[in-house]
N, C-alpha and C positions, 0 to 999 in steps of 0.2 A: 772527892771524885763524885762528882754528883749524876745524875741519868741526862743529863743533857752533854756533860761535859764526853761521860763512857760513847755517846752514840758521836760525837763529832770528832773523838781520836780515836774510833773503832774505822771511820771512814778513812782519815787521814792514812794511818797504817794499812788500808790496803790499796788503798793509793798509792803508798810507798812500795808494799811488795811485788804490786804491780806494775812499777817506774823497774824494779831493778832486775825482775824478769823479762820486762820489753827492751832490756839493755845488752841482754844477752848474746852471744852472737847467732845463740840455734831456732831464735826468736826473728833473726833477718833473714831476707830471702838469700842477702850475699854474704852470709856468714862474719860479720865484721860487728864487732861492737854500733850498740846504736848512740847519738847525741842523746845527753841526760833530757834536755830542755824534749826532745823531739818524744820518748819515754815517758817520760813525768805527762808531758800534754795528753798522749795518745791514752795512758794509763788515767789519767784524770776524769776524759773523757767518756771513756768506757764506766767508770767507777758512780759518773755523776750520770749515766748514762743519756750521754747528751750526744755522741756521734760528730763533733767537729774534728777534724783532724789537719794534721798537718803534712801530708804524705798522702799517696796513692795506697791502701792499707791492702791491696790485693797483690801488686805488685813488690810494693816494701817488704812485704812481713811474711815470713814463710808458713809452715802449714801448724806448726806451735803456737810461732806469733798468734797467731788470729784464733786458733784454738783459747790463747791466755785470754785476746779480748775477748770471746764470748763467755770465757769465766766471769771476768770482771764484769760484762753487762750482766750475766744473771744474778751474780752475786749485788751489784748498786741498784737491779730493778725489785729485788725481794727489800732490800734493804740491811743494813749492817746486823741489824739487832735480829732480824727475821735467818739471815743468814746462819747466823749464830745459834739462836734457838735450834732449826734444823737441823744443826751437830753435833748441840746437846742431847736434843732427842733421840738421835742417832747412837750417841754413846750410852744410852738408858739416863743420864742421869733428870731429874726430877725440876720443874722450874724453881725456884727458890722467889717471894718477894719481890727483891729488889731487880731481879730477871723482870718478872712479870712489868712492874710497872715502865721498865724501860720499854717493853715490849708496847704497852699500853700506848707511851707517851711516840714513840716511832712511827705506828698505825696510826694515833689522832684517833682511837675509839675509848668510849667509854664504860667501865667495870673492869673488872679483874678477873670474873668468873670464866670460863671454858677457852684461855688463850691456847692450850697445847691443841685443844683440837682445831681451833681455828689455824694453830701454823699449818697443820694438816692438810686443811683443805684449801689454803692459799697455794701451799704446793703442787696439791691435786689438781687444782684450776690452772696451775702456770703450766704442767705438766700437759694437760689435755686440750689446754688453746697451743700450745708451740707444735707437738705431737701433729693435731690438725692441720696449722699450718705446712708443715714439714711434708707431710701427703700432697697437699694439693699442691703445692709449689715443685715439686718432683716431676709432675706433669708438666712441668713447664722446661727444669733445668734437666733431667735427664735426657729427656729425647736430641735435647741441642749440644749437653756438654761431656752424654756417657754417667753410665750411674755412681761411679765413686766422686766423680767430680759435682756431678748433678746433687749427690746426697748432701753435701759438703753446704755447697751452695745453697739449698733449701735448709738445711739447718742454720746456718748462718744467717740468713736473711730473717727465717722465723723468730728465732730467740731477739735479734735488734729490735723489729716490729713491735711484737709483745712487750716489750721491754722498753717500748718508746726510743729506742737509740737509732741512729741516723747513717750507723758504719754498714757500707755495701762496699762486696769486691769486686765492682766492676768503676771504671773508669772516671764513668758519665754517671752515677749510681744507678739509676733506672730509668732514665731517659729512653734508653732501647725500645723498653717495654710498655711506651705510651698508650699506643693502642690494644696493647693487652687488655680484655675484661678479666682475665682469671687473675691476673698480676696484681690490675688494682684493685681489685672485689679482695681480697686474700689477704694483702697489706694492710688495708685500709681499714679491716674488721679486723685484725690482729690490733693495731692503733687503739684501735675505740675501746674494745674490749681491755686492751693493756690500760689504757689509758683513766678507765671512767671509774677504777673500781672495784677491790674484791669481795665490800660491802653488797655494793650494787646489783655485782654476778648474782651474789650471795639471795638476797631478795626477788631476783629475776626468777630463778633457780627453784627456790623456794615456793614462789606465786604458781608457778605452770607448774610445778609436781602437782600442787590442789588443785588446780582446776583439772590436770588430766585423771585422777585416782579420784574426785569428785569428795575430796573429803570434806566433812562437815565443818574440819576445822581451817577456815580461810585465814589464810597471810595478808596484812596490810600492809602497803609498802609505808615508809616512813619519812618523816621529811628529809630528811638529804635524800634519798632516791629519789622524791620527786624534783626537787632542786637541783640534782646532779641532773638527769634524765632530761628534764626538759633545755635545760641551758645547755646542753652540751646540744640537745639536738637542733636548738632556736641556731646558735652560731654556726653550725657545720651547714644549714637552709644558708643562712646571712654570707657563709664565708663563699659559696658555691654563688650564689647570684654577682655577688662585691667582684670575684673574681673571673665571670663570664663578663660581667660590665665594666671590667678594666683593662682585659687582657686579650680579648675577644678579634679586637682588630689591631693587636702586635702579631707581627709575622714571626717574630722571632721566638714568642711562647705559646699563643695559644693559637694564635690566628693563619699559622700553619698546617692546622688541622682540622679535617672535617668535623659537622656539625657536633656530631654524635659524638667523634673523641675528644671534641673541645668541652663538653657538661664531662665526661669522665674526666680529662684531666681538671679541672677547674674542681671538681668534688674531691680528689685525690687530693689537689693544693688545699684546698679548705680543711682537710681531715690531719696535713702532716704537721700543721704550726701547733696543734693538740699538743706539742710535745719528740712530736719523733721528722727527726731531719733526712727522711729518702726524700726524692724529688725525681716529677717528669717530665719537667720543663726545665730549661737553664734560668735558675734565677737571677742570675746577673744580669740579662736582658729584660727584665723585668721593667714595666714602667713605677714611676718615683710613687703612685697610688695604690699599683699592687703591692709596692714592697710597704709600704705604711699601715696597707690591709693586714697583711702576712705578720708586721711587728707589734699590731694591736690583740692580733688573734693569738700571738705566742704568750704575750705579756699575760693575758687569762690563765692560759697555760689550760690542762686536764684537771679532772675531780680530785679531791684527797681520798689517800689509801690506794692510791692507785699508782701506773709506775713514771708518772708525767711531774714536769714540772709548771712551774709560773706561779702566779699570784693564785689558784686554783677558782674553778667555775663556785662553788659556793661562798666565796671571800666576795666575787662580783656579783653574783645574787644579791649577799647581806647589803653590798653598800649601795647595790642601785634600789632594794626596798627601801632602805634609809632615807634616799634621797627622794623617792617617793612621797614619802613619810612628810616629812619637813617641808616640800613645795602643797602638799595637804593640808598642812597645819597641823598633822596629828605627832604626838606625844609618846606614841609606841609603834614600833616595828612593826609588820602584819606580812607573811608569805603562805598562803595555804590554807587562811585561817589556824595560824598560828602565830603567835606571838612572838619574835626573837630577839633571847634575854639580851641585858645589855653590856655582862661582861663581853658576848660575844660579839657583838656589834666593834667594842673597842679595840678584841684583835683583830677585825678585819681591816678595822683602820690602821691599825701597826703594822699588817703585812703589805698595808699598798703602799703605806710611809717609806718602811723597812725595803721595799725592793725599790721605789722609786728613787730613793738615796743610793740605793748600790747599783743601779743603772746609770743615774746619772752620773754617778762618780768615775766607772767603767769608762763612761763615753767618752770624760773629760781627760783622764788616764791616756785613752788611746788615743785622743786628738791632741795628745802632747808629743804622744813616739811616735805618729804615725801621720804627722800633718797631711802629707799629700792626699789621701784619702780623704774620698766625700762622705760629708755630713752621714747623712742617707744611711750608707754604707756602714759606716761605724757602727751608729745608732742598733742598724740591724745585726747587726754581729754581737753585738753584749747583749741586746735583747735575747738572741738566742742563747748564748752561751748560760745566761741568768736561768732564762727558763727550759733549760736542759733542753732545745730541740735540736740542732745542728745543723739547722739552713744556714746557708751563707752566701751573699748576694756578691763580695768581692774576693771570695779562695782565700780559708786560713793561711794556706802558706805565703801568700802574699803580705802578712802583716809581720811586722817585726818581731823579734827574739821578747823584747821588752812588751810589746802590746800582748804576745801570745803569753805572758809570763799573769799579766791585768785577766787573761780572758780566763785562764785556770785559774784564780783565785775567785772569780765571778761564777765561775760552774759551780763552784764547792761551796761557796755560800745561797746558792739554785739549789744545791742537791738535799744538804742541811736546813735549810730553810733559815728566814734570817732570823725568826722571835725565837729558833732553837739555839743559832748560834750564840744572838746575845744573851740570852740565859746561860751558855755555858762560860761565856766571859764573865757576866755578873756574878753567877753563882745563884745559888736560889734566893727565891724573895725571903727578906726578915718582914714580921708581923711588925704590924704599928697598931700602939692603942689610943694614937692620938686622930681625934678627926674634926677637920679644920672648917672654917665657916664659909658660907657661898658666895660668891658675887658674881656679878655679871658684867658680861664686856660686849663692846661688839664683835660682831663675825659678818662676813661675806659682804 
């Protein structure tokens, strides 16, 4: 039982316990057993906290139901291993080793020194972005729906956000509230924030205490901060103009709306393919460019350590320096004036390999059960489902038993990541002390 294998049947299992709670009858709104397939998905969903569903989740699922999913999104957006730690801590006991490095290898950071206090302050920071959001979003659902209802509402919606998940219980998810500034100011920094990073927080946090208390001793930010930081904020500029210049003169999304709420909604679309699936437009009506916009921005996906998925904005850093590098002529990686080693270079390239094989496979999968369905369409649904966001251009429930069976098995290799999965198939590396002579071939 190795640390790859504990963190990818730690996930499974509560996917399971989730499937058979959302089976429940006190878990539907009609009291009646739920379909396993409809369970499994919706429990998948929440777990890899990806937000696709197969059901209207406000209607279907009564006031437990939806209680269980906000369990399961907080529990998939900490992470198995993070969850876990939290209950240890809880019960006093002590991290031991083989905790810690699971812990390590879950996060993607590096040492072993001060991990109990970092669950700490992971918590503290999930605690005090949701909390926040939960405030300000009350202004919005109590005065409309009454404050038991309104409380309910705003917690719900904060913890998905945060958490990058995509499950709203309203109908249309948030289309209502297009022209809202407080709606999507609220959301959309809930996203970012969930999204970019506890590292990041962490060094933001850190930076502004020194410069308010003027301490002598200044914080540097380090390079993933600056690589998460600017790339997240280069695309979100990129995904906001891509989207006012595709969608701008459809009636049906954006060109419905005046000036002003057309840059809000266009920044809103640009910020939710990060990873989390609300939406304020209908994406079905989408034209065939913004949806290609929206599948390239999901496929990036959010920073690592943070609670998004895709190919992560530092994976596309490394390989577009690379590719830098090589149309240069130069021999070594260079971001920031800094060097980047070249074990790492290789798994960036294993992780574009690794998911582009489990997309493409996905697509091929669903254009087997689900012919009638356009290209387009497909594409963008395991794109999402891959990188946990929960947009969807043609309505889960529209897709077959068998394609929705291809799309949870596509979240949970998104959620796991896939050089964790295969490690836990392979098992850990054996050393070799043999090492072989070079040659060269051609490329490109």
């Amino acid at each position: 039982m190795t640390v790859s294998r504990t963190i990818c049947l730690g996930f499974l299992a509560v996917i399971t316990t989730g499937t058979l709670l959302l089976m429940m009858p006190f878990s539907l709104a009609s009291g009646a057993w739920s379909n396993p397939v409809v369970a499994l998905f919706t429990s998948t969903s929440a777990v890899c906290v990806t937000g696709l569903s197969v059901v209207d989740v406000g209607k279907f699922y009564s006031f437990w139901g939806q209680f269980l999913i906000v369990l399961l999104v907080q529990v998939g957006g900490l992470g198995y291993m993070t969850a876990t730690t939290v209950l240890l801590l809880l019960l006093g006991r002590r991290l031991g080793l083989r905790d810690k490095v699971a812990i390590q290898q879950s996060l993607d950071i590096p040492g072993l020194s001060g991990l109990a206090m970092l669950i700490r302050s992971i918590i503290a920071t999930t605690l005090i972005f949701e909390l926040t959001g939960v405030f300000l979003l009350m202004l919005i659902f109590v005065p409309q729906f009454g404050f038991n209802q309104g409380l309910w509402l705003s917690i719900f919606h904060s913890v998905n956000a945060f958490n990058n998940a995509g499950f709203s219980l309203f109908s249309d998810n948030l289309i209502q509230y297009a022209k809202s500034p407080l709606m999507n100011g609220v959301i959309t920094l809930l996203i970012i924030f969930g999204g970019i990073g506890y590292q990041v927080i962490m060094e933001m946090f850190f930076w502004g205490r020194d410069r308010v208390s003027n301490s002598d001793k200044r914080s540097f930010f380090t390079l993933n901060f600056k690589i998460a930081l600017s790339t997240t904020l280069v695309l979100l500029a990129i995904g906001t103009l891509a989207f006012l210049a595709t969608e701008s003169r459809n009636v049906q999304t954006l060109g419905a709306l005046g000036w002003g709420d057309q840059i809000m909604a266009a920044w809103f679309q640009s910020v939710v393919p990060r990873t989390a699936g609300f939406n304020t437009i209908d994406i079905s009506k989408m034209t065939n460019a913004g949806l290609f916009i929206t599948i390239a921005l999901m496929f990036i996906g959010a920073n690592p350590g943070g609670t998004g998925g895709g190919i992560k904005t530092t994976t596309f850093r490394v390989l577009i320096s690379s590719t830098k590098a090589v149309l240069q002529g130069k021999d070594e990686v260079l971001c920031y004036h800094r060097q980047i080693p070249v074990p790492l270079i290789l798994k960036a390239v294993g992780v574009l390999v690794g998911s582009a094989m489990t997309v493409i496979g996905g697509t091929i999968l669903i254009t087997l059960t689900d012919p009638e369905l356009d290209f387009i369409n497909i594409l963008f649904e395991v794109v999402s489902a891959f990188a946990t966001v929960g947009l969807s251009a043609v309505g889960t429930p529209n897709i077959s038993s068998l394609g929705q069976i291809v799309l949870i098995g596509t979240m949970y290799v998104g959620r796991v990541g896939i050089l964790l999965l295969v490690g836990a198939l392979l098992g850990d590396p054996k050393p070799s002390f043999v090492n072989y002579p070079e040659e060269n071939l051609l490329v490109g």
